[in-house]
C-alpha positions as CSV (number, residue, x, y, z in Angstrom):
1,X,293.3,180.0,153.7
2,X,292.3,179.5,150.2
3,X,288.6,178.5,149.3
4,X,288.2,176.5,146.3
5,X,284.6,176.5,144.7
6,X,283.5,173.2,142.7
7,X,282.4,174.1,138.8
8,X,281.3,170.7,137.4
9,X,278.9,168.2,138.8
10,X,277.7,165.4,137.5
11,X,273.9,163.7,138.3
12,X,273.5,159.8,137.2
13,X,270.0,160.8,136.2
14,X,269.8,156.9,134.7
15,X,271.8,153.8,135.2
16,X,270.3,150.9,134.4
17,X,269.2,148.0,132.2
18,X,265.7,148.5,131.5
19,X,263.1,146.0,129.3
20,X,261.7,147.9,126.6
21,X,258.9,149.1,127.8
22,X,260.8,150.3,131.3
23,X,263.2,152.1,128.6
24,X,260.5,153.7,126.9
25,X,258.6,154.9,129.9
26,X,261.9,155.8,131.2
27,X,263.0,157.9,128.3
28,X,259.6,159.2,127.3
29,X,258.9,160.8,130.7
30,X,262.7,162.4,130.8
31,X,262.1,164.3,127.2
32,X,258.3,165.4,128.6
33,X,259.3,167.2,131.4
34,X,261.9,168.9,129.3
35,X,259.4,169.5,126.8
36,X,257.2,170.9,129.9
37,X,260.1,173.0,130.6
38,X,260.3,174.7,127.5
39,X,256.6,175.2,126.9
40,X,256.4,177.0,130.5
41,X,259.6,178.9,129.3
42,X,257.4,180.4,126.5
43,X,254.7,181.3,128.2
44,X,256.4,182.8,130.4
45,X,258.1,184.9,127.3
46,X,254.4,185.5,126.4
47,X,253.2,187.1,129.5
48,X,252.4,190.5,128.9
49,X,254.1,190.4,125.4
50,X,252.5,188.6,122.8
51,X,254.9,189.9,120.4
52,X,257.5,188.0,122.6
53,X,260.3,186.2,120.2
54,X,259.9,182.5,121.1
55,X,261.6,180.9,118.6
56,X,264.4,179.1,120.8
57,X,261.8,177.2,122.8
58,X,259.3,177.0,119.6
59,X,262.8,175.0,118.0
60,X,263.8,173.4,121.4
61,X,259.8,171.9,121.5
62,X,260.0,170.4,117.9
63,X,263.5,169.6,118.4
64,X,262.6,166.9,121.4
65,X,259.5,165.6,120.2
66,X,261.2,164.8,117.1
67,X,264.0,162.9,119.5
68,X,261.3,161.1,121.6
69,X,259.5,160.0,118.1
70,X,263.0,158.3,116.9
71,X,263.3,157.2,120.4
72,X,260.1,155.4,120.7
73,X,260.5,154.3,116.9
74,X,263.9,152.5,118.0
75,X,262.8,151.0,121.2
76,X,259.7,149.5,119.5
77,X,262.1,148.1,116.9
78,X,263.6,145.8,119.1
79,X,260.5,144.6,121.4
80,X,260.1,141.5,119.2
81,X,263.7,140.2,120.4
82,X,263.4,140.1,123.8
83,X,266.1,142.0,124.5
84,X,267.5,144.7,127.0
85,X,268.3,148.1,126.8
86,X,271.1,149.7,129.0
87,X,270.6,153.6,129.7
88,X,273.3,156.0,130.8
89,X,272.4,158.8,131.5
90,X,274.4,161.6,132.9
91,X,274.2,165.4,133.3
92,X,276.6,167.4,133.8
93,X,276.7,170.5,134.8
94,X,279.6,173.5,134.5
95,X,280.5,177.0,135.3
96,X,279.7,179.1,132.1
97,X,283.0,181.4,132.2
């Protein structure tokens, strides 16, 4: 009998139609925990190496700050217009051959 093992999934992290403050809360806490993530990550790097090359997360840290600041920038935009925002947000996850 042959086995067969799954190598994608896929997570609906967010599906939903949010007001623009929901969105903002929404999409600010996502990128913080990543942010978290990464800034854990280097310390970890760090621990009993200070020499430690940390330049992915260093990059990876400026890279979503910079995204939540164009996020929040956007979102802030449209709060005059009384209008809402639909988020889709799925990850997906594969086998790295």
């Amino acid at each position: 009998m042959e086995t067969l093992i799954e190598t994608k999934q896929k997570i609906q992290l967010v599906d939903g139609s949010f007001t623009p403050s929901e969105a903002c809360d929404v999409i600010t806490a996502l990128l913080d925990e990543k942010i978290n993530f990464h800034k854990l990550q280097r310390l970890s790097w760090c621990e009993g190496d200070k020499e430690a090359n940390t330049k992915y997360p260093d990059e990876r840290i400026a890279e979503l700050k910079e995204e939540k600041r164009v996020a929040k920038e956007f979102i802030n935009s449209l709060r005059s217009e009384g209008k809402r925002l639909r988020i889709d947000g799925i990850l997906k996850i594969s086998l790295e051959e």
